[in-house]
N, C-alpha and C positions, 0 to 999 in steps of 0.2 A: 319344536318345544324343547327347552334344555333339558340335561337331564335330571333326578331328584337330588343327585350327589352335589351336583354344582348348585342348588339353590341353597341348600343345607351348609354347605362353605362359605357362600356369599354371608347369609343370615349370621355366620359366626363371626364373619369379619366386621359386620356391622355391630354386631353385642363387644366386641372388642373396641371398635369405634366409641362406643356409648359409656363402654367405662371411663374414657378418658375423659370424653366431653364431663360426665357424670364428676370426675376429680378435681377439673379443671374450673368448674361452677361451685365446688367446696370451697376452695383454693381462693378463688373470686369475694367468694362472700366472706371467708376470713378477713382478709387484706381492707376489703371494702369498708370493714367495721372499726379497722384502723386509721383509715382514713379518713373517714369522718369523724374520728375524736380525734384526729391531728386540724383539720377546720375549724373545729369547733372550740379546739384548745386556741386558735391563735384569732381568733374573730375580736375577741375581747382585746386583745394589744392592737389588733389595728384600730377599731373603734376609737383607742384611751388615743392612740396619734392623731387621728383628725380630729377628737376634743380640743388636745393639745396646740394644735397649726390654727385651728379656728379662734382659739384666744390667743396665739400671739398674734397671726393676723390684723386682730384689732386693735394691738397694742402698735403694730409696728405699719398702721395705717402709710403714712408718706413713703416707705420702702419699698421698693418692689425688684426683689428677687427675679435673676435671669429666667429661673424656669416660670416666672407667676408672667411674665411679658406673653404679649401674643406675638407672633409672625405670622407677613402675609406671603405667604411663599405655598409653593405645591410641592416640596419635599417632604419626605418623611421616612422613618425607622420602624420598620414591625417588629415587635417581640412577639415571636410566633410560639404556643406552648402545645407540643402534642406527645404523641407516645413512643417510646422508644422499640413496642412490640406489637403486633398486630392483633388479629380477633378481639376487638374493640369494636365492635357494632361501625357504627358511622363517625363516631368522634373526631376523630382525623380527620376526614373528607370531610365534615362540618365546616372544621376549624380554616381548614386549607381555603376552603371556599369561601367562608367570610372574610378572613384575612383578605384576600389576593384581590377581591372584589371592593373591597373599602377601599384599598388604595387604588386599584384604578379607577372609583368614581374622583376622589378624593385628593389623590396626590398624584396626580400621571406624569408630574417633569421627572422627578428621581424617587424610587421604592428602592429602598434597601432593609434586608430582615436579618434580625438575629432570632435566632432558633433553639429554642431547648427542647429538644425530644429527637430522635432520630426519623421518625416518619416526616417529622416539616423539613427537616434537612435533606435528606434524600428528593421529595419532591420539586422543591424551591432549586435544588443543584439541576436535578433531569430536564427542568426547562430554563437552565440558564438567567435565574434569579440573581439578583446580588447578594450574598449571604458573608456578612462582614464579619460575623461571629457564632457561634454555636456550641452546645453542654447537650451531650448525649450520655444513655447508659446509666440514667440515675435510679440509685436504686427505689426500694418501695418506700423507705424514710427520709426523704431528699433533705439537705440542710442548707439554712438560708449561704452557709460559705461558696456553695456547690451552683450557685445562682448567680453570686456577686461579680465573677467575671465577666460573663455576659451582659449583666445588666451597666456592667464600669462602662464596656464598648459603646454602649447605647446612648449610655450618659456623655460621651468625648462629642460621640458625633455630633451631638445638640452645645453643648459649650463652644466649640470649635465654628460654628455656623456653617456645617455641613447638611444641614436638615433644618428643617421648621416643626417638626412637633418628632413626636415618639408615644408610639401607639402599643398598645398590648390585646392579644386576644388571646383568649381559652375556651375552656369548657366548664361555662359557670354549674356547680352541681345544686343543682334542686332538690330532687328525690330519688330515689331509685332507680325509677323508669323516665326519668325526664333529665336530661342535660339540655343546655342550650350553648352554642358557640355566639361569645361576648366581647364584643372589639370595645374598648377603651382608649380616652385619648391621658396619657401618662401624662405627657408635656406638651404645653404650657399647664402645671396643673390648676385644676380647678377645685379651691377646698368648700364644701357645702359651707354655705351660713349657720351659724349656731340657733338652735330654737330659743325662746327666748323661755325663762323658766315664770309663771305665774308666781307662784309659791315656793317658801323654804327660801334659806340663805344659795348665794351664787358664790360659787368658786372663785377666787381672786387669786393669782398667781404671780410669785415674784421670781422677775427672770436675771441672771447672772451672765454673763456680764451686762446685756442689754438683748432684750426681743430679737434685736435686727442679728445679731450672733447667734442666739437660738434658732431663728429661721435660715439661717445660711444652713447650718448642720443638721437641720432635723430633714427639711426638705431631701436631699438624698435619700435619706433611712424612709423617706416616706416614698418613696417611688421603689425602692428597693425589697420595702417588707409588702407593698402591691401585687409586685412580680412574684414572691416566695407566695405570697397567699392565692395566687392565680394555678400556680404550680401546685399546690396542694389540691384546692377545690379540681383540677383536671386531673390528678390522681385519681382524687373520688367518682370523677366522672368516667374515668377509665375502667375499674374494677365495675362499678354498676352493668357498664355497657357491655364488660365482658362477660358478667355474671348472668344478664339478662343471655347473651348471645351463645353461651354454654348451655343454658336452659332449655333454651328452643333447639340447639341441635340434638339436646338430649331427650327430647319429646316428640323430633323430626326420627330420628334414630329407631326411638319405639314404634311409634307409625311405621317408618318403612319394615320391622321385622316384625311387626304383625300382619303386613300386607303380606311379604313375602312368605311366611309361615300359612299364611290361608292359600296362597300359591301352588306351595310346596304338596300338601296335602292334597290339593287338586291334582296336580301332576302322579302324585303317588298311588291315590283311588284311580287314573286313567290308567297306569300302567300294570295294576293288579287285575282292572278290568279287560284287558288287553289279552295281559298271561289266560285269565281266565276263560275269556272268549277264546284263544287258540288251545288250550286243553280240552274244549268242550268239542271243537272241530276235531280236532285229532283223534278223539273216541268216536264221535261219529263215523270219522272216516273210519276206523280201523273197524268199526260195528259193520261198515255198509262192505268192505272186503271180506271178510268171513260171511 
């Protein structure tokens, strides 16, 4: 049986544990609330771009753009998006796992990743991935500049007929307690069809210099502001998971020093009982020599 001093140290080590977790779940849930008014602030500009590609689209019917082409090849590019720091629940190992597994259902002649976040990097390098590109270290308010190299590489490889498509995956953020890892195929893109409006006047839009010019130059921006919004929503997904995963060690933490405090106690009633029982012997004896 240890002794009561050592349960009493431990128990303290653990309440010193729990502050942190206890800070670290503050911390979380700050950030967290940041991050989803940075999603939410830029939801409406993606939405207003595939408004936009949907109606030049139709204007610029005969044209078809190298990324709107399909290829039939089994290459491809992953834009891989995870976190650059750990205690993140599963989100990584999601990600890692979806990724890695789409491409080899998918593309098994050539996988190559680019990588934003230092956990996909580090794993994709350990097993001798091809990792062509990578943006680590971003901070908690990442800007769409801090994206654009990465996504430039991504973009060469598909110009160049290095690849057949270019894929993205993250961690689409849902709710709080719910992320899911999201593979997406970037290129060839595929813009939804426009709904058709019953009612009320329709938008008619006059393009400069000609449709087929505004679909050269939007199409980048529109693969490029994909990726910055993917990297955002896995922000969100990050701080959730971490926030979630502070919580429970911080309610694993009380449990174990309330177990061990009922421990301690025991330990400390046997060793009084103990004292006690050998004082009671002791007078007896010293009773039964006289």
């Amino acid at each position: 049986m240890p002794a009561f001093r050592d349960i009493v140290r431990r128990i303290d080590s653990i309440k010193n544990t729990q502050k942190i977790t206890k800070a670290m779940q503050v911390v979380a849930a700050t950030r967290l609330r940041r991050a989803q008014a940075a999603v939410q602030a830029t939801r409406p500009y993606a939405d207003k771009m595939v408004e936009v590609l949907q109606t030049v689209s139709e204007r610029a019917t005969e044209y078809k753009h190298p990324f709107l082409i399909r290829r039939e090849g089994k290459r491809a590019v992953m834009i891989l998006v995870t976190t650059d720091k750990g205690l993140a629940g599963a989100v990584n190992v999601n990600n890692i796992r979806a990724a890695t597994r789409y491409m080899s259902q998918n593309f098994p002649e050539q996988q190559r990743y680019v990588t934003l976040g230092r956990k996909g990097r580090d794993f994709l390098l350990r097993y001798h991935r091809d990792v062509i590109a990578e943006v680590s270290n971003m901070p908690d308010r990442p800007s769409q500049a801090q994206v654009l190299p990465a996504v430039t590489v991504a973009l060469e490889e598909y110009t160049r007929g290095n690849v057949d498509a270019v894929l993205l995956c993250y961690a689409k953020w849902i709710s709080t307690i719910r992320q899911e890892p999201t593979v997406r195929v970037l290129i060839p893109a595929e813009i939804p069809a426009r709904e058709r409006q019953e009612t009320g006047p329709r938008a008619d839009y006059i393009y400069e210099p000609d449709p087929e010019s505004v679909l050269d130059g939007l199409l980048p921006r529109y693969v490029e502001t994909q990726v910055f919004q993917a990297v955002l929503e896995n922000k969100a997904s990050e701080y959730s998971a971490k926030m979630i995963a502070m919580q429970n060690a911080t309610n694993a933490a009380g449990d174990l020093i309330d177990s061990l405090t009922l421990y301690a106690n025991k330990v400390r009633q046997a060793g009084i009982t103990t004292e006690l029982m050998e004082i009671v012997s002791g007078s007896e004896a010293q009773q039964s020599a006289s």
